[in-house]
C-alpha positions as a printed Julia matrix, in Angstrom:
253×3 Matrix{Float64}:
 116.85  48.05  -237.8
 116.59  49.34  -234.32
 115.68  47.9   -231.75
 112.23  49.71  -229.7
 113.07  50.08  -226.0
 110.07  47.27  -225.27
 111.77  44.94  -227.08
 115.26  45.22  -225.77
 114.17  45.0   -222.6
 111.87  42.17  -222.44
 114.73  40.38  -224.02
 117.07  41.22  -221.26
 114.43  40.58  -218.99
 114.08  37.43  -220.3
 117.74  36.48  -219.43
 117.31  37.23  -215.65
 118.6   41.04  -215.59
 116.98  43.81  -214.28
 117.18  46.0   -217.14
 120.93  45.45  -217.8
 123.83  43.08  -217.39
 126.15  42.87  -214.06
 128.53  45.74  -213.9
 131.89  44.06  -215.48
 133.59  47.54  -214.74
 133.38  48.46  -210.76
 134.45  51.67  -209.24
 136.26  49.15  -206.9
 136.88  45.9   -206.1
 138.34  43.01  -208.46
 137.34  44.31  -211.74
 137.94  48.34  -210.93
 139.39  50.52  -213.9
 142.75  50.44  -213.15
 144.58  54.46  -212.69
 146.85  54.56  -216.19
 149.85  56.03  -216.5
 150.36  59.23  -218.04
 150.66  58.83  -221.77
 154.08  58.51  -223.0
 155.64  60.06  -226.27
 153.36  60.26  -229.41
 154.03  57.28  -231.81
 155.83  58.62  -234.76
 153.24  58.37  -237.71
 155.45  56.0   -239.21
 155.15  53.47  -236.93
 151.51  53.64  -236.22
 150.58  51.07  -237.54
 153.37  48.19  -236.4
 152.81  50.29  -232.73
 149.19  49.71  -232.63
 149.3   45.73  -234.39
 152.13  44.49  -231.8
 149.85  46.57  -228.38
 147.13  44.85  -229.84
 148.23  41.28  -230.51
 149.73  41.23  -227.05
 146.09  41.33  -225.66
 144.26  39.87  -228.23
 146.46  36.9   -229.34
 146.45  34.67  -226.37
 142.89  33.31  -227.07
 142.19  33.98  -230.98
 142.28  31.5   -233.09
 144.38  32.46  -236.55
 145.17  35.31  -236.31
 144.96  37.16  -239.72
 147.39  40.27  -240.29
 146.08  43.54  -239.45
 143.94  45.85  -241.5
 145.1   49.66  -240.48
 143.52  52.86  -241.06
 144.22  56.4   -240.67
 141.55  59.54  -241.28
 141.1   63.16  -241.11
 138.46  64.85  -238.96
 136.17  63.99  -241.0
 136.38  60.18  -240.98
 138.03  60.46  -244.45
 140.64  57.89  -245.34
 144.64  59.38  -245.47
 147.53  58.37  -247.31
 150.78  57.88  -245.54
 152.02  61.12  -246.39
 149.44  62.4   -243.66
 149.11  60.35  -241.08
 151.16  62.49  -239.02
 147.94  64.31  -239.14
 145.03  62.04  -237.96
 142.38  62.34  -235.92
 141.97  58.56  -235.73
 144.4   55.37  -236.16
 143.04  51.67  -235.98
 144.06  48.64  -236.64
 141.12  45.78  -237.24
 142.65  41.88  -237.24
 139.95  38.93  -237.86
 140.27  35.38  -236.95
 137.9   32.64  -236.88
 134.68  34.09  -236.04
 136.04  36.79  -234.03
 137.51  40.05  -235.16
 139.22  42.38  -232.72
 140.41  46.47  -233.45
 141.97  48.98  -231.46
 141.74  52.46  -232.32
 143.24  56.29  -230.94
 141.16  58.78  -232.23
 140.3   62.72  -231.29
 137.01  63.7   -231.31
 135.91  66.52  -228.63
 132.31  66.42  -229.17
 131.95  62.51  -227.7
 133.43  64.02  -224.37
 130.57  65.82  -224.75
 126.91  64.77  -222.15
 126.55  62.84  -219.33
 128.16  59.41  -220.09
 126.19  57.5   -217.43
 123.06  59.08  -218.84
 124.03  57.99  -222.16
 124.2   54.43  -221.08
 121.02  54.32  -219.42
 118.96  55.72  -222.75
 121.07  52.93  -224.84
 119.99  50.31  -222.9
 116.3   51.75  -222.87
 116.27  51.82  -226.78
 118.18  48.75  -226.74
 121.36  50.25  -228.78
 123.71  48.71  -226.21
 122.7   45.44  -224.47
 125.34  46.2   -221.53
 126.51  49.31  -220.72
 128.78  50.45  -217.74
 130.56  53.48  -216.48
 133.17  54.17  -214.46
 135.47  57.72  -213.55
 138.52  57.87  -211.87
 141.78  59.97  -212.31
 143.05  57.71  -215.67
 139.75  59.1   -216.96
 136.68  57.53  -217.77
 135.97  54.39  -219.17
 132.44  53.07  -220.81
 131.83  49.15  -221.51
 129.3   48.41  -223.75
 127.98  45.33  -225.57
 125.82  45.53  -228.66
 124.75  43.38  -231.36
 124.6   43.79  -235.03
 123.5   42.35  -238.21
 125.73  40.09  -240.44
 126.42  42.42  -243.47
 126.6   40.81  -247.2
 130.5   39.98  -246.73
 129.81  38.14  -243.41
 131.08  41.25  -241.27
 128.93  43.76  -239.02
 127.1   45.78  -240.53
 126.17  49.24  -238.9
 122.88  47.81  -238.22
 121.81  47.51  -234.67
 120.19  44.27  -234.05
 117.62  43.43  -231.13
 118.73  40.07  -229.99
 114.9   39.24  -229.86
 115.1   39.79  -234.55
 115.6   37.16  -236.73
 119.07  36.97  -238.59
 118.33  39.53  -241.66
 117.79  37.62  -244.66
 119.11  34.38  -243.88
 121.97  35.24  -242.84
 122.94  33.11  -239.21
 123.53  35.07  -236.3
 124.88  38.4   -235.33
 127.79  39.98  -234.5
 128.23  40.79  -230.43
 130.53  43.43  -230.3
 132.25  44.58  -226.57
 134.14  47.62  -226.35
 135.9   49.72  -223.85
 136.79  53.12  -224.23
 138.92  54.96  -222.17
 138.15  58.98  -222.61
 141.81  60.18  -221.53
 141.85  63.71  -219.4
 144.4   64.6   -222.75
 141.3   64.57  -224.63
 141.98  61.11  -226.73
 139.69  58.58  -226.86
 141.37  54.85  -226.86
 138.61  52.36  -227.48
 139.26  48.0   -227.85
 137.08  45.94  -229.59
 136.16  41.96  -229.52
 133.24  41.12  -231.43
 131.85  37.28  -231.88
 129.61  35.54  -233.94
 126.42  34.22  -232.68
 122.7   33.74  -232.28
 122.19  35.32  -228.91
 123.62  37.24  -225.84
 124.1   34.28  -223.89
 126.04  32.27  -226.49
 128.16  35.52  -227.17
 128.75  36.09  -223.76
 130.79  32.13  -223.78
 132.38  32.68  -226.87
 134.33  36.31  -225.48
 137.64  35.49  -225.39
 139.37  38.74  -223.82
 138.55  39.8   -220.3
 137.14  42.74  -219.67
 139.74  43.37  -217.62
 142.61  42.97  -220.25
 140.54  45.59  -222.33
 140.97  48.12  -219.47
 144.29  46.93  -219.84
 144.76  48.18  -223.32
 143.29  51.01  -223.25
 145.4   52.3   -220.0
 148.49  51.58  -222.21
 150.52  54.6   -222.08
 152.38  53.7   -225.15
 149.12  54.17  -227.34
 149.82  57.71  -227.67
 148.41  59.41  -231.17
 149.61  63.0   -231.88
 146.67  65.16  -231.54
 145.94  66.65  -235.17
 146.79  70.3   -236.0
 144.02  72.21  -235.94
 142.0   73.54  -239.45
 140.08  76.32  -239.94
 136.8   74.46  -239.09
 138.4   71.96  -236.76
 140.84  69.58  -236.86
 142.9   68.96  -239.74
 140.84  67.86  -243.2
 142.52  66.53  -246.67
 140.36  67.56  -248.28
 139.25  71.64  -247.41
 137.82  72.0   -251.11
 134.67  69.88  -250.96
 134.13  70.25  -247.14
 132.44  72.79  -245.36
 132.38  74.39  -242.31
 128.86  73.31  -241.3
 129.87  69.77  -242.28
 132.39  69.69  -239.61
């Protein structure tokens, strides 16, 4: 359910913020976005997903507790699933790995529309609605990069769900705890997106915020890494490149 905007903030009143979390991301100082390097080659589609699993390990594998192979993805532009045969063609690669009570992704991905608006303004009307509990922007000439922290309901197979959760709701049916999820996403002047993902079990923001294993500085990190390079998609009549042009419209795009 979401949260109302009374609600979220009352709760992150109640933890001694004034309407939002410290900035983790400053335009300078200790934690500033670092500049990133131009990106390099495109990864051949072939090796996207042993490119993006060995990137992402080397961030998320110092801290993580069993490490489970990697779950990868590709899809089309419109979120639909490819077969290998295609993924020379995607608008978004990710790789998801779980471990104990954690799971961590990393994902390239082209979608014009979220470069789209007034990023800063965006933040502010999460945090009023309380879609993101933390939410942080900064711009520089690597791009721009947004932190964010959210919560989420446990779905039925002990993952997040889509469902944004007010920290101030009980666990839905039962179910113990949330998922925190903190992301960084680094919108490229190139026009990809790379975003990097930790997200931790447990019953509040204060508890998450202890069990966050990967600095928000080593998700900057990733996210600057040139390697992570995905081919941008050819473009379709309605777009970028769909499987599927039979049973997809133009006004679905």
């Amino acid at each position: 359910m979401l949260a109302c905007a009374g609600a979220a903030l009352a709760v992150i009143l109640a933890i001694g913020v004034a309407g939002r979390l410290p900035s983790l991301i400053e335009s300078d100082g200790p934690n500033a976005a670092a500049p990133a390097a131009a990106l390099g080659p495109p990864i051949p589609a072939d090796r996207l997903h042993a490119t993006l699993d060995s990137e992402a390990r080397k961030t998320f594998g110092h801290d993580a507790q069993g490490l489970e192979p990697s779950v990868f993805s590709a899809t089309d532009g419109v979120g639909a699933a490819l077969v290998a045969k295609d993924f020379d063609k995607a608008s978004e690669a990710t790789v998801t790995i779980a471990a104990v009570d954690q799971m961590f992704a990393l994902s390239l991905r082209y979608a014009p529309s979220e470069f789209e608006g007034d990023k800063q303004e965006n933040c502010e009307n999460g945090l009023k609605m309380g879609i993101y509990l933390k939410c942080d922007v900064v711009s520089n000439e690597a791009g721009t990069f947004v932190s964010k922290i959210k919560a989420v309901f446990v779905d039925s197979t002990g993952g997040p769900s889509n469902t944004i959760a007010s920290p101030s709701d009980d666990p839905d049916m039962g179910r113990a705890g949330f998922w925190y999820r903190h992301s960084v996403q680094r919108f490229d002047p190139s026009g990809q997106i790379t975003s990097a993902s930790e997200y931790v079990r447990a019953n509040e923001l204060a508890e998450a915020m202890g069990l966050f294993a990967v600095s928000e500085g080593d998700l900057v990190s990733l996210v600057s890494n040139a390697v992570l390079h995905l081919a941008e998609p050819p473009i379709g009549p309605c777009g970028y490149w769909v499987a599927d042009t039979e049973n997809v419209s133009c006004s679905r795009l």
